[in-house]
MIVO-889408 format. One record per residue: residue number from 1; x, y, z of N, C-alpha, C in turn. Coordinates in nm, 2 decimals. Each point is the difference from the previous one (the first is absolute). Layout:
BEGIN
 pos    n.x    n.y    n.z   ca.x   ca.y   ca.z    c.x    c.y    c.z
 NUM      X      Y      Z      X      Y      Z      X      Y      Z
...
***
This chain:
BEGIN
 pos    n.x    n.y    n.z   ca.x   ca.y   ca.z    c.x    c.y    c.z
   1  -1.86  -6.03  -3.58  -0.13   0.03  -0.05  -0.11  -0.06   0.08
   2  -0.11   0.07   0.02  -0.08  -0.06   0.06  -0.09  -0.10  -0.08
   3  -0.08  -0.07   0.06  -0.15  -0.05  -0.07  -0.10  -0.03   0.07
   4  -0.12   0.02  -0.10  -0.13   0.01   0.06  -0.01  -0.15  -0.03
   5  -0.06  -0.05   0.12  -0.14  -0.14  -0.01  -0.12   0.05   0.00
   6  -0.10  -0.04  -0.12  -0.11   0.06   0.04  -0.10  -0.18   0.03
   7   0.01   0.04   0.13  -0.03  -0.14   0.04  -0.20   0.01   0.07
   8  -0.05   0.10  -0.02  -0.19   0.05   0.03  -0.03   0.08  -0.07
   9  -0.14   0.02   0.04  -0.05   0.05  -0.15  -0.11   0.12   0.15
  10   0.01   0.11  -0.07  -0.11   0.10   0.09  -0.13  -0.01  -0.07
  11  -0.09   0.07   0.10  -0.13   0.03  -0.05  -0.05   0.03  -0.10
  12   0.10   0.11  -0.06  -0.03   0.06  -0.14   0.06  -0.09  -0.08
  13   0.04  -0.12   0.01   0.08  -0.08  -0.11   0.16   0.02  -0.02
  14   0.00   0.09   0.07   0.17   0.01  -0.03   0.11  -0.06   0.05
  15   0.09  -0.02   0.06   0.07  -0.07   0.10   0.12   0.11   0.09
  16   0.01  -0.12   0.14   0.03   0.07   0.07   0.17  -0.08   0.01
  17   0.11   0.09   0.01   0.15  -0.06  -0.03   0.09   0.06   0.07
  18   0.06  -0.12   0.04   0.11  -0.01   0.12   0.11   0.04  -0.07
  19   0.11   0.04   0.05   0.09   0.04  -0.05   0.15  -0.04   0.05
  20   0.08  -0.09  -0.06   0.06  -0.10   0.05   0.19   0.10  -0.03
  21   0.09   0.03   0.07   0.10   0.09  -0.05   0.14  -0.13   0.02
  22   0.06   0.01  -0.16   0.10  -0.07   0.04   0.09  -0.01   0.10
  23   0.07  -0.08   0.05   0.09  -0.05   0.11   0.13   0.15   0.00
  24   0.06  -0.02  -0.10   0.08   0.15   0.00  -0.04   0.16   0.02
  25  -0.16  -0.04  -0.02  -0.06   0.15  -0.03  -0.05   0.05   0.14
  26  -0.05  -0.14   0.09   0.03  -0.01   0.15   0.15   0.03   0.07
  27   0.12  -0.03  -0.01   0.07   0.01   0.05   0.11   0.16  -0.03
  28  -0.08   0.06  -0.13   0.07   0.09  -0.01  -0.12   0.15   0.06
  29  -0.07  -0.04   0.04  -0.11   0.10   0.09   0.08   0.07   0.09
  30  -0.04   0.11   0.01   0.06   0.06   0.13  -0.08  -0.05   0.11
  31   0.04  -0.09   0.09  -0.07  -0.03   0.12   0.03   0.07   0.15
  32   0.05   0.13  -0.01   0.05   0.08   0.12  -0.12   0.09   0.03
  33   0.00   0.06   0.09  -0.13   0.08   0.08   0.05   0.12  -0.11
  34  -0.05   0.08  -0.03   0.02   0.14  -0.06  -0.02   0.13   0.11
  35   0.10   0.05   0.03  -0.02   0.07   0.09   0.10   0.15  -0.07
  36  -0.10   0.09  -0.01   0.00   0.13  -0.06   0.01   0.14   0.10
  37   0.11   0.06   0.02   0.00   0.07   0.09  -0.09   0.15  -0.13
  38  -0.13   0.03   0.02  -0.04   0.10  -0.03   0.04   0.17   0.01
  39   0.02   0.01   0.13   0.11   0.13   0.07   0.01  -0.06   0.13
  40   0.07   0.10   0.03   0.04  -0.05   0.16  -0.14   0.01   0.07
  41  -0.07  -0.05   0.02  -0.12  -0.01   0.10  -0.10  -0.12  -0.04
  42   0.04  -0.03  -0.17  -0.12  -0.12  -0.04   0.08  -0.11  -0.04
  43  -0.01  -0.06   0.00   0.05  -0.15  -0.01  -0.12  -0.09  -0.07
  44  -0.03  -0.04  -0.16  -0.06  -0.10  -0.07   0.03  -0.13  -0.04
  45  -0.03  -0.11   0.10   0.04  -0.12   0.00  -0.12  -0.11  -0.04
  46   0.07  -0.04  -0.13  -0.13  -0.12  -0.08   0.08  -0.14   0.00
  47  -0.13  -0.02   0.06  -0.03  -0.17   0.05   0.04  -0.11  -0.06
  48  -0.09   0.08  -0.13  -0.01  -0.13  -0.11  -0.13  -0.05   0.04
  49  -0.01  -0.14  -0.10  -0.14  -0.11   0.03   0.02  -0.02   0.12
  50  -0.12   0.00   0.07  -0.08  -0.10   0.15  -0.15  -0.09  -0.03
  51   0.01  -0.03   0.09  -0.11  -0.11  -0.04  -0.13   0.03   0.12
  52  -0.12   0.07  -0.05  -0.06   0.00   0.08  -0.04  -0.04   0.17
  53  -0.01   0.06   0.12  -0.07  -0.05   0.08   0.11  -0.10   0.09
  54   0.16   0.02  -0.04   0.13   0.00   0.06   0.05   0.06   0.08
  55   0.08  -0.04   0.08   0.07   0.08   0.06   0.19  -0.04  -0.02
  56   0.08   0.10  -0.04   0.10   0.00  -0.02   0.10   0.06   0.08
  57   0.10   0.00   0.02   0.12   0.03   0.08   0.07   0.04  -0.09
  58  -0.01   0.17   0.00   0.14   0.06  -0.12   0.12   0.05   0.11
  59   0.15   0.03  -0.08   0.10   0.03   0.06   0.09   0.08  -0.15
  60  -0.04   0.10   0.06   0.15   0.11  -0.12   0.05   0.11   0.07
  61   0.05   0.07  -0.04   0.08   0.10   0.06  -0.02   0.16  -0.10
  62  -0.03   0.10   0.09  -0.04   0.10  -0.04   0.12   0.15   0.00
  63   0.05   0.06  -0.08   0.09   0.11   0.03  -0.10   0.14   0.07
  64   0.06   0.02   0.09  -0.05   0.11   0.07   0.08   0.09   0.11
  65  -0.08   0.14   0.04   0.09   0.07   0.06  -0.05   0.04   0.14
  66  -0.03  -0.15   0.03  -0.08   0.07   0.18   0.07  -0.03   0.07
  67   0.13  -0.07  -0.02   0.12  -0.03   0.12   0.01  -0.14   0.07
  68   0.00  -0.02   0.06   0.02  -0.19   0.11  -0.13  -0.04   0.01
  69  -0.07   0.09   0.09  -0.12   0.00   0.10  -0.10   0.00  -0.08
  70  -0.10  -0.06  -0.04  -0.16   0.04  -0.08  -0.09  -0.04   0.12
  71  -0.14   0.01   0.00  -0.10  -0.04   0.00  -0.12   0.00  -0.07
  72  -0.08  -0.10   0.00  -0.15   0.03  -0.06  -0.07   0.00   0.08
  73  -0.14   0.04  -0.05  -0.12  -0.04   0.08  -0.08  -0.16  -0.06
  74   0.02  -0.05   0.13  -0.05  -0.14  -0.05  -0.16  -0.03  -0.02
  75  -0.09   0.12  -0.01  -0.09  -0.03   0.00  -0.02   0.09  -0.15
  76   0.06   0.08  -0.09   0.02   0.03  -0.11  -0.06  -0.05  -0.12
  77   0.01  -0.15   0.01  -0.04  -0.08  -0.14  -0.08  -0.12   0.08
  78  -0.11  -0.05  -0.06  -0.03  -0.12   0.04   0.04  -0.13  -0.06
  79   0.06   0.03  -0.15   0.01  -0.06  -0.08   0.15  -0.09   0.01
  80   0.07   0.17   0.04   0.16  -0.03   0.03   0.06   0.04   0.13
  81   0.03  -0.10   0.01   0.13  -0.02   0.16   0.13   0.00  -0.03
  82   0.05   0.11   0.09   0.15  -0.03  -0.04   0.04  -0.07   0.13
  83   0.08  -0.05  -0.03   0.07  -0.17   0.11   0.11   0.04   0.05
  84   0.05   0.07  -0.08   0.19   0.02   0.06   0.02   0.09  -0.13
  85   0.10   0.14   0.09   0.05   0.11  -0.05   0.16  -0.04   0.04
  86   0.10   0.04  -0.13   0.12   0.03   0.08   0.10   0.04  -0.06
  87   0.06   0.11   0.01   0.09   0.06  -0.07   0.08  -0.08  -0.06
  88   0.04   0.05  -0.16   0.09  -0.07  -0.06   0.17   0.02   0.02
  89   0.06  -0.13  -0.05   0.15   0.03   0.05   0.09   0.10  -0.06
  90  -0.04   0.06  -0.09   0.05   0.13  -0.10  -0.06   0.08   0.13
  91  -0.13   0.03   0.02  -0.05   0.10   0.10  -0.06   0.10  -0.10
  92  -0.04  -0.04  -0.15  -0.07   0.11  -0.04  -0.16  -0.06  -0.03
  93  -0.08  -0.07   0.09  -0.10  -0.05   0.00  -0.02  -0.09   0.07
  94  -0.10  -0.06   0.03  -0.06  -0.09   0.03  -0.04  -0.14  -0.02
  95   0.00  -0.12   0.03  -0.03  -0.10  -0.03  -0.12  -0.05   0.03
  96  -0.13  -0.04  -0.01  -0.15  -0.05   0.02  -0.04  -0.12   0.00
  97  -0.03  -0.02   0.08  -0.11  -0.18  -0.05  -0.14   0.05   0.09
  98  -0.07  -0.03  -0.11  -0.15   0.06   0.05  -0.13  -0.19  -0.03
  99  -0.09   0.07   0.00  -0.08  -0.08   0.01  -0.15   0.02  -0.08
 100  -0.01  -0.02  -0.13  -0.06   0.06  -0.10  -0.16  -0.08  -0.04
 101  -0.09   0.01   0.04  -0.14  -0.08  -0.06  -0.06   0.06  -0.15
 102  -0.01  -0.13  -0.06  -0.06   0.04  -0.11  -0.13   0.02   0.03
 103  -0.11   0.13   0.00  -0.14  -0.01   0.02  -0.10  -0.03  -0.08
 104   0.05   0.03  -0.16  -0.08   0.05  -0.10   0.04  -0.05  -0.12
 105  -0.04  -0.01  -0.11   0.08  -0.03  -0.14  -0.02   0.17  -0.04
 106   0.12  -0.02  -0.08   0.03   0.09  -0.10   0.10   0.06   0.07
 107   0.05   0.17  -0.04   0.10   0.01   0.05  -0.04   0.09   0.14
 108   0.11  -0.03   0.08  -0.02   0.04   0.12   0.12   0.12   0.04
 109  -0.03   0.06   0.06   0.11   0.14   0.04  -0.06   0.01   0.14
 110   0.11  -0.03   0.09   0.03   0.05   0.13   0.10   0.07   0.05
 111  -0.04   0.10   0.10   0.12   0.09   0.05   0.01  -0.04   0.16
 112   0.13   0.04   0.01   0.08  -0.02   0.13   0.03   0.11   0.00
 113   0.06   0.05   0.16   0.09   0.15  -0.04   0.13  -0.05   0.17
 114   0.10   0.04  -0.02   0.12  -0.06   0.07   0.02   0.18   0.00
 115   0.03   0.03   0.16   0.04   0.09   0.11   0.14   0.01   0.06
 116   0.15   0.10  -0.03   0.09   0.00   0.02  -0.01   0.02   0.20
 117   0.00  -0.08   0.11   0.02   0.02   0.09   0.06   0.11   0.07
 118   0.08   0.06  -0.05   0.12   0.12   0.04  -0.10   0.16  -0.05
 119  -0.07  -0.05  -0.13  -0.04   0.12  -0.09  -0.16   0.00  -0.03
 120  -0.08   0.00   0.12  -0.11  -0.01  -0.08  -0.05   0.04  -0.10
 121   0.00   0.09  -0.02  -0.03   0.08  -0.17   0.07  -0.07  -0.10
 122   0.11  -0.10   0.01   0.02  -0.08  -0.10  -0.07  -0.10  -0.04
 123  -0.06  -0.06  -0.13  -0.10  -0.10   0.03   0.06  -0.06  -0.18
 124  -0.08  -0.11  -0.04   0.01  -0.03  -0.10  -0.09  -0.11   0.01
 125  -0.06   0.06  -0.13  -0.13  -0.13  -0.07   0.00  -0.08  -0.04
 126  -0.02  -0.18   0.04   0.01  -0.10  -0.10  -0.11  -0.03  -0.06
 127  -0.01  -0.03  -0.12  -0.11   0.00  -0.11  -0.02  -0.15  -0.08
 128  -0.06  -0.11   0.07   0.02  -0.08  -0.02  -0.10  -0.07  -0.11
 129   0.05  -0.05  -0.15  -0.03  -0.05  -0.10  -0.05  -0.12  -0.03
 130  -0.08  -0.10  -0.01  -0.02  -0.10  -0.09  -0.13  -0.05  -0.01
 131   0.05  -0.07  -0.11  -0.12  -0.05  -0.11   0.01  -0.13   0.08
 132  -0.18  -0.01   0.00  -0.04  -0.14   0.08  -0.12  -0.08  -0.09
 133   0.06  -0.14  -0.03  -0.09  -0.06  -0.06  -0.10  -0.06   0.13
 134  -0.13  -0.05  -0.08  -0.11  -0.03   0.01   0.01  -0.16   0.01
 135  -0.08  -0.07   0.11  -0.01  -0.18  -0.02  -0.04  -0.03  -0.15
 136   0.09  -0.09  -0.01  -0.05  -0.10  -0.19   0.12   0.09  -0.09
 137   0.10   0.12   0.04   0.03   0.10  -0.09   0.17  -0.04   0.03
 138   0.05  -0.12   0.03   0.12  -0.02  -0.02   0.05   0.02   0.15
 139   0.15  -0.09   0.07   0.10   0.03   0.05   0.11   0.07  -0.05
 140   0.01   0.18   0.06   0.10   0.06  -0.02   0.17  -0.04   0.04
 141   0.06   0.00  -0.11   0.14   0.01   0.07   0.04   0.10   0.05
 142   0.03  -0.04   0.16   0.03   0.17   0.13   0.13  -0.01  -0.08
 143   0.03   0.17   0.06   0.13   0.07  -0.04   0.10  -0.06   0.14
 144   0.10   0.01  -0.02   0.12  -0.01   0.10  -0.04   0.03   0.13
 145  -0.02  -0.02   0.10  -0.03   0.08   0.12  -0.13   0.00   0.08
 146  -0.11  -0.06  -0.08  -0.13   0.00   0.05  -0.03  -0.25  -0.03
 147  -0.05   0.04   0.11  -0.05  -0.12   0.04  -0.13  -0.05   0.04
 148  -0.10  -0.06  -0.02  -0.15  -0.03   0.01   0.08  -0.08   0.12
 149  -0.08   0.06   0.11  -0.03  -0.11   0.14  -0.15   0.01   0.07
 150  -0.06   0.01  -0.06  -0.17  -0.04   0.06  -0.08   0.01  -0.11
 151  -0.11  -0.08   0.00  -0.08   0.05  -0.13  -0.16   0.01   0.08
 152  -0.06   0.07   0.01  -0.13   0.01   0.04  -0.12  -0.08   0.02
 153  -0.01  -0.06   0.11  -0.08  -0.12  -0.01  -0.13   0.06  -0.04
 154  -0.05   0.09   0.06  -0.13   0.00  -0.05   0.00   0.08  -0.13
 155   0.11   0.00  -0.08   0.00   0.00  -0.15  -0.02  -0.15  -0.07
 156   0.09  -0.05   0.04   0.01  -0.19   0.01  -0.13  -0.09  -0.01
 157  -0.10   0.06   0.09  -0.06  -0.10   0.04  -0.07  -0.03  -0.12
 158  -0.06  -0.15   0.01  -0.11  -0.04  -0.10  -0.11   0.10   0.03
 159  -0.07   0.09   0.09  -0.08   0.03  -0.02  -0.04   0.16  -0.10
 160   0.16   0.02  -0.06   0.00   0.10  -0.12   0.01  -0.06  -0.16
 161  -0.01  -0.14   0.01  -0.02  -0.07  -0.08  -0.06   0.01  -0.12
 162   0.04   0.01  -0.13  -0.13   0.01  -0.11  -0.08  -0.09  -0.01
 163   0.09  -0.12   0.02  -0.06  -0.13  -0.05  -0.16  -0.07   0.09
 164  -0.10  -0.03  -0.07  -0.10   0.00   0.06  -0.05  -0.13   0.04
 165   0.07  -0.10  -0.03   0.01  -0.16   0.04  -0.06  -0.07  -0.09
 166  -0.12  -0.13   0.05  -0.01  -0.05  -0.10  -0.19  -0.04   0.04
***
């Protein structure tokens, strides 16, 4: 069961509450990437929580029917890099590790699209999912597979500061 602290008080008087989830109610989360084969051509894969103005390292594996060989176009996304493609050892998909920036709060949806080398007319869309909190709005627990390795300096810096000194 969860519980609220209502530990501030807002403008209008009311308060503002964190929300604290028991230790089993954490460990029984599904913490795996969700990856949803829509039809053969779209692929819907959610993130989960990110933390604003991040940059993360995800890695999952996607079912698909474009064969060994893909390519993308790397100039596609600015948001998303994919890092390493490589056929899975079943051979009915692909394996990924890309390179994901959080830009914005709220939820974010980016697409990729991955090219069967042998078939150009084969293609398939990745549709990429998550909810990104905002600075002061909590550290999300990442799902399985995604890793924070940079965080944005000139997000960082004191000079985005609220605090107005003394």
């Amino acid at each position: 069961m969860e519980t609220i602290s209502e530990n501030s008080t807002t403008s209008d008087g009311g308060h503002e509450g964190h929300v604290h989830f028991a230790p089993e109610q954490v460990e029984s989360h599904n913490m795996e990437i969700q990856v949803k084969n829509i039809n053969d051509d779209t692929i819907d894969i959610h993130l989960g929580f990110l933390k604003v103005h991040h940059y993360y390292e995800v890695s999952f594996c996607v079912h698909d029917k474009l064969g060994e060989d893909v390519e993308t176009d790397p100039l596609q996304n600015v948001h998303v890099t994919i890092q390493q493609i490589t056929p899975t050892e079943a051979g009915n998909g692909h394996s990924l590790m890309l390179h994901f920036y959080a830009h914005k709060e709220k939820l974010l949806k980016e697409i990729l699209f991955l090219k069967s080398c042998s078939d150009p007319e084969k293609t398939v869309k990745l549709i990429l999912h998550a909810r990104v909190l905002g600075k002061g709005k909590g550290t999300p627990a990442l799902k399985n597979g995604i890793k924070c390795f940079k965080v944005d300096p000139e997000y960082d810096s004191d000079a985005l500061s609220d605090w107005q000194g003394f």
